[in-house]
C-alpha positions as CSV (number, residue, x, y, z in Angstrom):
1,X,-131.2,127.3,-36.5
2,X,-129.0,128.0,-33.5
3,X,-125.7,129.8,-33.9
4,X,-123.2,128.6,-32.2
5,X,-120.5,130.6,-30.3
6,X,-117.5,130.5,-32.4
7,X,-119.2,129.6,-35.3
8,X,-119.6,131.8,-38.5
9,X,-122.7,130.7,-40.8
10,X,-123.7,132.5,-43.1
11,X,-126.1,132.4,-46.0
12,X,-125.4,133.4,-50.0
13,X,-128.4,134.0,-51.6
14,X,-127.9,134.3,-55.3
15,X,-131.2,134.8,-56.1
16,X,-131.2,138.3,-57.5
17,X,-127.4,138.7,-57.8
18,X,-125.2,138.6,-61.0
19,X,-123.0,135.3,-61.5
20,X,-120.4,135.8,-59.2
21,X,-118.3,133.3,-60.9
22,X,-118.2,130.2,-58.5
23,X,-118.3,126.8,-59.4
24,X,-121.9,124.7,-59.7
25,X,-120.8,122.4,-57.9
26,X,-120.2,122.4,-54.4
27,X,-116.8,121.7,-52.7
28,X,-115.3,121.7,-48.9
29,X,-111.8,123.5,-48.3
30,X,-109.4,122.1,-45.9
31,X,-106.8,124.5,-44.6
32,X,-107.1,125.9,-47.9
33,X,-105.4,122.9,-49.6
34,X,-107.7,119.9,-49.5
35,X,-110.3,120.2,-51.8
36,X,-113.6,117.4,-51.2
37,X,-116.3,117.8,-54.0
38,X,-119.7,117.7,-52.8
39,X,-122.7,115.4,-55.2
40,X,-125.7,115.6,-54.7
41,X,-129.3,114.1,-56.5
42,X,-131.9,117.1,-57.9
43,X,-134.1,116.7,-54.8
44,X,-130.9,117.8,-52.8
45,X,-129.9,114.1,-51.3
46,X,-126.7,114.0,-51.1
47,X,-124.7,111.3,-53.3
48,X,-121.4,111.3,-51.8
49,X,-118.0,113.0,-51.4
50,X,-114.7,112.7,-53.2
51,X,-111.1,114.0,-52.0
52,X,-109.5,115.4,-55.5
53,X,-105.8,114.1,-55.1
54,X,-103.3,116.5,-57.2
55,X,-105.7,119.2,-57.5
56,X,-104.3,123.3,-56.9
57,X,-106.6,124.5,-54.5
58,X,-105.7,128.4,-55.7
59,X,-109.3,128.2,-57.4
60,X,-111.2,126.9,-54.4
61,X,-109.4,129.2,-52.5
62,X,-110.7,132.3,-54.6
63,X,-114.4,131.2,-54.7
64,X,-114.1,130.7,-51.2
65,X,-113.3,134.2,-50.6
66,X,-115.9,135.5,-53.1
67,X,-118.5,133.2,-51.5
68,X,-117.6,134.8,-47.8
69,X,-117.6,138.2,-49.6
70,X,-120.8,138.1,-51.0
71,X,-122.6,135.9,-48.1
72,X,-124.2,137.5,-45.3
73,X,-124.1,136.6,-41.2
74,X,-126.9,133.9,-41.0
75,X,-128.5,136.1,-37.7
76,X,-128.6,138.6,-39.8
77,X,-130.1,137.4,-42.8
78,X,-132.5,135.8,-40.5
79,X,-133.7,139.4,-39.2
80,X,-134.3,140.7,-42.4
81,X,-136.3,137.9,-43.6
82,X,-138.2,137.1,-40.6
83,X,-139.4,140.6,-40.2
């Protein structure tokens, strides 16, 4: 995967981490006040997208900043697991 300049990905591995607290299910955050939920099927497909109307986006705005916290630079998390 090719990193864009300007853009920040970054990967959150939870595999051997406590439960940080954030949500199962998946969500994009708008500004930080437009929240769309995410659905996907088991295999990963995903199902759709819904924009939650009347919805305070303090709590998505909180597990987005834990999830950047605890996520690391994708380059770099890509060094240390390619070798």
């Amino acid at each position: 995967m090719l990193v864009e300049s300007g853009e920040d990905v970054r990967i959150l591995d939870l595999t051997d981490r406590p439960d940080l607290g954030l949500p199962v299910q998946d969500f994009w955050l708008f500004d930080d006040t437009a929240v769309v939920r995410m659905d996907y099927a088991p295999d990963g497909t995903q199902l759709g997208r819904e924009l939650l109307e009347d919805v305070d986006p303090a709590a998505y705005v909180e597990w987005k900043r834990l999830a950047l916290e605890h996520a690391t630079p994708f380059t770099e998390y890509r060094l240390k697991h390619e070798g």
